[in-house]
N, C-alpha and C positions, 0 to 999 in steps of 0.2 A: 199202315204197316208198322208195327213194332217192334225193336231188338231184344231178345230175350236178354235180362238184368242180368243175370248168369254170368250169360257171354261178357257184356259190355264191363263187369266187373273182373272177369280173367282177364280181359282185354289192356283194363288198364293197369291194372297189376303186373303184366307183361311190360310192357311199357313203361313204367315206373324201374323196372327190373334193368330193361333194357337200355333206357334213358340212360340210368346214372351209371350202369358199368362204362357204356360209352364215353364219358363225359370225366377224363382224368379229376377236373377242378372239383368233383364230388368227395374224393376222399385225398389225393396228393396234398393237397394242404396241412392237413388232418396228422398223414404220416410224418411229413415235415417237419413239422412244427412237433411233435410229438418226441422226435428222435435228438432236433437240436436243443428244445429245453430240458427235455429228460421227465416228462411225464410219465406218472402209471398210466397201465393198460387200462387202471378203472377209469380215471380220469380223461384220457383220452378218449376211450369210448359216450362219456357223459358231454363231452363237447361234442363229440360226433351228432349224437343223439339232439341236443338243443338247436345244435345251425342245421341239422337235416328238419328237426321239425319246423322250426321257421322260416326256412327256405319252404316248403310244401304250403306253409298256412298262409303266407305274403303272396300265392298266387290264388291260395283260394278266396283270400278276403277279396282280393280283387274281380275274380270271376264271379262271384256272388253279389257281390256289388254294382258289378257291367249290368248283367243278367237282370239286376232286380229292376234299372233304372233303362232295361232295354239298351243296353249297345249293343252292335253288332259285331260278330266275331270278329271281323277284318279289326277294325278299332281295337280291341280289345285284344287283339295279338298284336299292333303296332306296341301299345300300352307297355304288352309285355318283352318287346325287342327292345324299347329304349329302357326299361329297370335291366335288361340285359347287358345293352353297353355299357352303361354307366356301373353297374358291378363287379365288370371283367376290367375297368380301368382303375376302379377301385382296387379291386383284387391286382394289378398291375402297379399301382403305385405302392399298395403297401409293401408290397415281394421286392420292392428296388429300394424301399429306403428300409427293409429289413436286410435285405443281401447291404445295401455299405453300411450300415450297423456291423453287420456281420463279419464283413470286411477288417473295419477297423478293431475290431475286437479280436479276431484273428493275427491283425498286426503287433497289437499289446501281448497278447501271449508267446509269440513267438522266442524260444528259449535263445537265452544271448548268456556271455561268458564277463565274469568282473573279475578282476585282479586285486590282491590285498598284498600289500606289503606291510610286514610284522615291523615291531623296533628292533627286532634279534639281526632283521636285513630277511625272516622267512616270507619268501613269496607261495602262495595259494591262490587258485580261483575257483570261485565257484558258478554254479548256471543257475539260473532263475529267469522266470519271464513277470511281464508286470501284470498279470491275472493272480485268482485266486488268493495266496496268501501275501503276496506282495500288492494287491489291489488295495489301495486304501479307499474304502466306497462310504459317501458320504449318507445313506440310506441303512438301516436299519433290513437285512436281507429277508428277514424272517416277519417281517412286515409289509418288506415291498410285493406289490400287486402288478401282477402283469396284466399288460389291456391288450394283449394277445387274441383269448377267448372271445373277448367282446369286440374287439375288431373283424376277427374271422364272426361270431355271427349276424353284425350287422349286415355285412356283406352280402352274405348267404340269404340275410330276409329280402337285400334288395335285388339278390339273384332270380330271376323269372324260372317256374316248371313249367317249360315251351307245351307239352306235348298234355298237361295237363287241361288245359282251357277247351280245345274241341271236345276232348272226352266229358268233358263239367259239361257243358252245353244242353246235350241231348236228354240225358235224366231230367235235367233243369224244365229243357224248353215244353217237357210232359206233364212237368206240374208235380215231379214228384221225389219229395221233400226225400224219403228214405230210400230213392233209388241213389238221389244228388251224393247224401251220408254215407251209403254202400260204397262208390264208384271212389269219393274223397278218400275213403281210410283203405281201400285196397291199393289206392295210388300211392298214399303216403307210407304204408305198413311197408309194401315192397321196395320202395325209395331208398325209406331209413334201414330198415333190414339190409341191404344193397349195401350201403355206406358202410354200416357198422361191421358188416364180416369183408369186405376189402380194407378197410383199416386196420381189423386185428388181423387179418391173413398177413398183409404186408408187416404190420409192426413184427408180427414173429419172424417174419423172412429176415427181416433189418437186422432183426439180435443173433441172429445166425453170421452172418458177413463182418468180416471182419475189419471193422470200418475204426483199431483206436488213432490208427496215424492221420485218419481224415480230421481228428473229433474235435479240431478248433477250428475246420472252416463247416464245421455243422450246422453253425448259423448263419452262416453264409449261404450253403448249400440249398436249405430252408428258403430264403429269401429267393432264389434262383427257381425254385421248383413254382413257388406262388407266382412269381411274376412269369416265369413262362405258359404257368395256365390262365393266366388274364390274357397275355397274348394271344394264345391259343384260340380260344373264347372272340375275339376281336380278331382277327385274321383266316383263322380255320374252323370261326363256327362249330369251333368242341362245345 
């Protein structure tokens, strides 16, 4: 008995859909981080797009790989729980030592009051915090590179698509090469697709709310949302 290719490829494409709406740590990062460094919307979407496709290809490489050398799916879903845990802890430490980054950086901007006393005897103060033009930064800004990106996509490669591996299986275990190729890119299309319109829906929502009195614990805020989807991930199985 056979499953019509059809089906099995709506199938997964449902599921790809539904996988990542479910699954906050798909795009919260994304908007996070997007809102506290102050990236374009193009930009932001071009990360979206590279850790969603890495995230999808680090499980196909591996299912194609079980498959070819014969594992069986149990193995081959444990495989995929532990690049799980260890993702969501990843994604867990990074979010904590971005939130006290965040933190401290928040505590440097904080506006404070100085006093000047003139030789005339005139007294004045003024407010300034020790950010932006009072930061004396020993880097070159317009040089410096954030490993932001590449941290969230490492991540993301060693993120597992749990619900992709059975669906691989059965094209697979039929021998058949363009059913495997169907099933992969309906999975992945709807995935990344998924990702990239909850990231630009929320970032538009962001620029809506009126967030400038939060906008020095931004980074903070950011760290907070990453580590609680690693949490998540490791405690409630998001």
């Amino acid at each position: 008995m056979t499953i019509d290719l059809g089906l099995l490829i709506l199938t997964a494409a449902s599921i790809g859909f539904v996988h990542t709406l479910l699954g906050p740590d798909h795009y919260l990062p994304f908007v996070a981080m997007s809102a506290a460094r102050g990236w374009t919307t193009r930009k932001t979407l071009w990360i979206t797009s590279l850790c969603g496709l890495g995230h999808v290809l680090g499980s196909v490489a591996i299912g194609v790989v079980g498959i070819g050398i014969g594992v069986s799916l149990h193995k081959l879903e444990w495989i995929e729980g532990v690049r799980g845990d260890v993702a969501a802890w990843l994604l867990t430490g990074f979010g904590l030592a971005y939130l006290a980054w965040g933190l401290k950086k928040a505590w440097r901007s904080r506006p404070h009051v100085h006093p000047h006393v003139h030789a005339d005897g005139t007294l004045h103060q003024h407010v300034h915090q020790h950010e932006r033009a009072h930061l004396h930064p020993h880097v070159d800004a317009a040089k410096a590179r954030s490993i932001t990106p590449w941290a969230l996509f490492v991540i993301f490669v060693l993120g597992p698509c749990e619900p992709l591996i059975p669906v691989l299986m059965y094209p697979a275990s039929q021998h058949s090469v363009w059913g495997t190729v169907a099933v992969v890119l309906a999975f992945g299309i709807a995935t990344i697709a998924t990702m990239l319109a909850v990231v630009y829906l929320a970032g538009r929502g962001l620029e809506r709310l009126p967030l400038d009195t939060a906008e020095r614990y931004s980074h903070a805020f950011a760290g907070a949302a990453l580590s609680l989807c690693g949490l998540g991930i490791v405690f409630l199985g998001l």
